[in-house]
Structure formats: C-alpha cells, structure tokens
C-alpha positions, -999 to 999 in steps of 0.1 A, spaced: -700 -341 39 -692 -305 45 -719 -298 72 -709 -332 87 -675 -319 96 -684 -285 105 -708 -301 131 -679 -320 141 -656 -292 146 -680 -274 164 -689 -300 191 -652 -308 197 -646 -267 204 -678 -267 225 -658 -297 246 -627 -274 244 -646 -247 258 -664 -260 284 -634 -266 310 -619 -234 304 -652 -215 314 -652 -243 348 -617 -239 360 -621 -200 362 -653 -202 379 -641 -221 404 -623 -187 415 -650 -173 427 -637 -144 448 -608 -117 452 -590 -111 481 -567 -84 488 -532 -82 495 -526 -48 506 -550 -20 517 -571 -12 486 -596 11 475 -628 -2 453 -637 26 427 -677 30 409 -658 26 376 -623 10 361 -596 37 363 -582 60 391 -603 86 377 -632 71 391 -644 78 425 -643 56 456 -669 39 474 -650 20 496 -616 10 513 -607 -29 522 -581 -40 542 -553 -62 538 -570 -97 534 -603 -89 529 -627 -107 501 -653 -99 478 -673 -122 455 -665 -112 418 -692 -95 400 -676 -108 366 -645 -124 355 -640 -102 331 -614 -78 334 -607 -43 318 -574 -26 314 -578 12 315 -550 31 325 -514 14 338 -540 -15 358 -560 -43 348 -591 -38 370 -615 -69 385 -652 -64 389 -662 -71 423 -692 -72 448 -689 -44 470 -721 -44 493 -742 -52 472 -732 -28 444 -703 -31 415 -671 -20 420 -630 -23 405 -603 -29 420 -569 -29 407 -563 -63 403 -522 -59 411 -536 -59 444 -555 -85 446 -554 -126 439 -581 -151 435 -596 -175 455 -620 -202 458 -642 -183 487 -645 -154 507 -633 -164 544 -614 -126 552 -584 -132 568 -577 -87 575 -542 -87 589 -551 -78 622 -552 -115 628 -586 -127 633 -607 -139 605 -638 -108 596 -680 -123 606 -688 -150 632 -657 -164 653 -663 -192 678 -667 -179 716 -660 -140 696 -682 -112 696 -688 -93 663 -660 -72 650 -665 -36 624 -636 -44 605 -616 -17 592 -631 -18 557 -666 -13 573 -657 18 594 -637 34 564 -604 34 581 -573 51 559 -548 29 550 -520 26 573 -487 48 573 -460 27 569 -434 19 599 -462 -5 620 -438 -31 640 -454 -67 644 -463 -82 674 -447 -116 691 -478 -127 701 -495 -140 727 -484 -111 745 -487 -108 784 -507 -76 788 -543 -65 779 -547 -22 787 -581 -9 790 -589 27 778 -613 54 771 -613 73 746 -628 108 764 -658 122 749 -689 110 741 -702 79 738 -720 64 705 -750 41 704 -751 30 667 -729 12 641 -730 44 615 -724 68 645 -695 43 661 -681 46 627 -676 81 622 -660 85 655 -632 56 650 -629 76 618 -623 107 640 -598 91 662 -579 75 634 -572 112 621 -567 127 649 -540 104 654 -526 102 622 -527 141 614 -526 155 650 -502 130 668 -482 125 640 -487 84 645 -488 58 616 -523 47 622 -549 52 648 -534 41 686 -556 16 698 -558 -24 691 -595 -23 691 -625 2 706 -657 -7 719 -691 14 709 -721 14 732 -740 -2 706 -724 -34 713 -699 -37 687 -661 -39 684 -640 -20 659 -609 -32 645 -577 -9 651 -549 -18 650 -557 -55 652 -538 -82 675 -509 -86 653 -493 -50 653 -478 -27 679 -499 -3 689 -496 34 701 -513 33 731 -495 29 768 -462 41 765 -433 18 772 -455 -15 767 -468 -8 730 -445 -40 723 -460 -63 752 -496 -53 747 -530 -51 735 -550 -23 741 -587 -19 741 -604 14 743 -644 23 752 -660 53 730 -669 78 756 -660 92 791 -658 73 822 -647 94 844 -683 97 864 -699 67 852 -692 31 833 -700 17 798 -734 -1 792 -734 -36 802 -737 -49 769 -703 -28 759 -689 -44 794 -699 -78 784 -684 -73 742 -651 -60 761 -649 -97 783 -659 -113 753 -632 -99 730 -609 -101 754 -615 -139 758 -615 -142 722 -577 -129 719 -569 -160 742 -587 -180 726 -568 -174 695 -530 -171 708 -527 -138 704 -532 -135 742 -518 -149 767 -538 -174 787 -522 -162 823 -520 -126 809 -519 -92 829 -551 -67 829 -544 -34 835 -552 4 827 -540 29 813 -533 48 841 -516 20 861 -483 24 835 -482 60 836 -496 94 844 -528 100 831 -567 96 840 -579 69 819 -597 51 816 -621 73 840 -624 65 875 -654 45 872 -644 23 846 -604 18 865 -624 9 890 -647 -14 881 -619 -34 855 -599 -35 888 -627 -64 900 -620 -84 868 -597 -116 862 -561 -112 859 -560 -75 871 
C-alpha cells in the first residue's frame, strides 16, 4: 500500500513539474534594455567579450541564473560562445528579432542592405545627453570621413571604433557624429542610428540624417558597390518613416564651410534624386 502511494505522489509531482519547466522555456531569449556588456564569467570581475546595444537579443545558453556579486547574471549565447549578462538589464522574450534603438530591426530588412550593428563593431556605450529625433526628417547629408578607405568587415570595424573615440575623447561629443558610415566592403555601420540627433552638419543635427563613406574623396569616389549600399540605405530610411519620402539630399559642404565630402564624391551625389 505504501509503494502504491509513493508511486502516486510521484506521478502527480512529475505532472506538477512538467508545466513549470514549459512555460520558462518558452522564453527562449534575452534582450537588452540598455547598452550592456557580456562577460566570460558571472561577476564584474570577469572580463568582457562583447558589448550589445540597447535592444539587442541573444538565445539563452541556460535558464539558470547565478547571483555573484550585487547582480543575478543570465547565461547567454554570445557568438557562439557562453557569456553573462547582468540580468537587471535585460528581460525575456519569446525570440530574438533585435530591435537596437537606432530604429531599425538588426539582419535582413525588406528593400535594406545589411547593417554592422553597433554590438558587432564594438561601439562604447553612449554618453548620456543624445536628443531624439522627430522623424521622418527632411534632410539626408552625405559625408567622408577623410582618410583611408577599408575593404573588409574586421578592418571597417576598427576604424568606426577609431572614429567613435575620436569623437568622444577628442571632440568632446556624446557618441560618435554620424547616423551611419559606409565601408568599401559593402557594408553599413550603425552610428548613431535614425532615431537620434546626430553631431554631424552643424545647424541641422535636429532635421537630419547623416551618412558618412570611410575614406577620402577628394580625388576619386567610393566603389560602386559602396555607391549602390549608400542608395540602398538611403531608400531603406524612407521606406521605414524615418525619412522623408520628398526629402532634401545634400552635403556636407552645402550647409557650411568645409570640403567634404571630397569633390568627387559632392559631385557625383549632386546627380542623384532629391539633391
């Protein structure tokens, strides 16, 4: 009679069980809700292998958590190795569409070309003080950033790393200047993102997005793959609101006194729509 019961017991806390383990699987990811490091190890003594930006997602490794220090930290996928993340930062969610706060979802967007987000470049976090932008707004700015050019996604990288210090540490600004740069190897790399004001055309940071090519042209233009990702994002921003549809193209030098974006390049943006 004993074993009878005991049988019993245990079957109905199997049942009991069951559900619980369910309903916390179905939270399958973490995403953030600020800027965040991810750290080899739970604690702040561990060192960092990466940065994510606000609304970014990860698949959890575990859903276990461990409390070392003042956090409780998650366990989470970080390119295909484990990391921990404060979880104060961080809530759960049934998958891993990024929304970054830049505005426009991170991967594959409809009629967009890819975009490094900020967590794949390394950016810093943010200082804080960015306005936000009443968007669409009317004007796109072109840019160059002077220097040289880059040809691959790890070089690209390193130099919108270089810009973004420059600018914070140098100039003094809250983040780096620009709304988004464009490498030669085809890519674009999320700045500021199409939601805040930027720091780059002085007198319509509040009425524009700005988009700035890695390199020089002063005595040449980009690559026309680099061309073609700039059209691209560009139509990509109306296609999503945050441009206007009848909106203004300009450069840099057109609002005030400076060379950019190169002769070449003003030139040859001055044949595009809506300049």
């Amino acid at each position: 009679m004993f074993s009878v019961l005991l049988f019993a017991l245990s079957i109905a806390f199997l049942a009991d069980a069951v559900p619980a383990r369910s309903s916390r699987a179905a939270s399958q990811c973490a995403c953030t809700t600020t800027n965040v490091n991810v750290r080899n190890g739970a604690g702040v003594q561990n060192g960092k292998i990466g940065l994510l930006y606000k609304g970014e997602c990860l698949p959890l490794k575990s859903v276990s958590r461990v409390k070392a220090g003042s956090h409780t930290w998650w366990n989470v996928l970080f390119k295909g190795k484990s990391g921990w993340i404060a979880g104060k930062y961080l809530m759960e969610s049934s998958d891993c569409v990024s929304k970054p706060s830049g505005g426009l979802t991170v991967g594959p967007i409809e009629g967009c070309p890819r975009i490094v987000s900020r967590a794949e470049w390394g950016a810093r976090p943010a200082k804080p003080g960015i306005g936000r932008l009443s968007t669409p707004v009317k004007y796109m700015f072109i840019h160059h950033t002077t220097g040289r050019s880059c040809y691959t996604q790890e070089t690209c990288s390193e130099m919108v790393k270089g810009f973004q210090k420059f600018h914070q540490d140098t100039r003094g600004w809250s983040d780096i200047g620009y709304s988004y740069l464009v490498g030669e190897d085809g890519n674009v790399y999320e700045g500021r993102g199409a939601d805040e004001v930027g720091a780059h055309t002085r007198g319509y940071n509040s009425v524009g997005l700005a988009i700035s090519f890695i390199g020089d042209f002063t005595d040449k233009t980009p690559s026309t793959t680099a061309l073609n990702v700039a059209k691209s994002m560009i139509d990509c921003l109306v296609q999503n609101e945050k441009l206007e549809k009848q909106y203004v193209l300009r450069g840099h030098r057109d609002m005030g006194q400076t060379a950019c974006p190169g002769t070449k390049l003003y030139n040859l943006i001055r044949t595009w729509p809506h300049y």
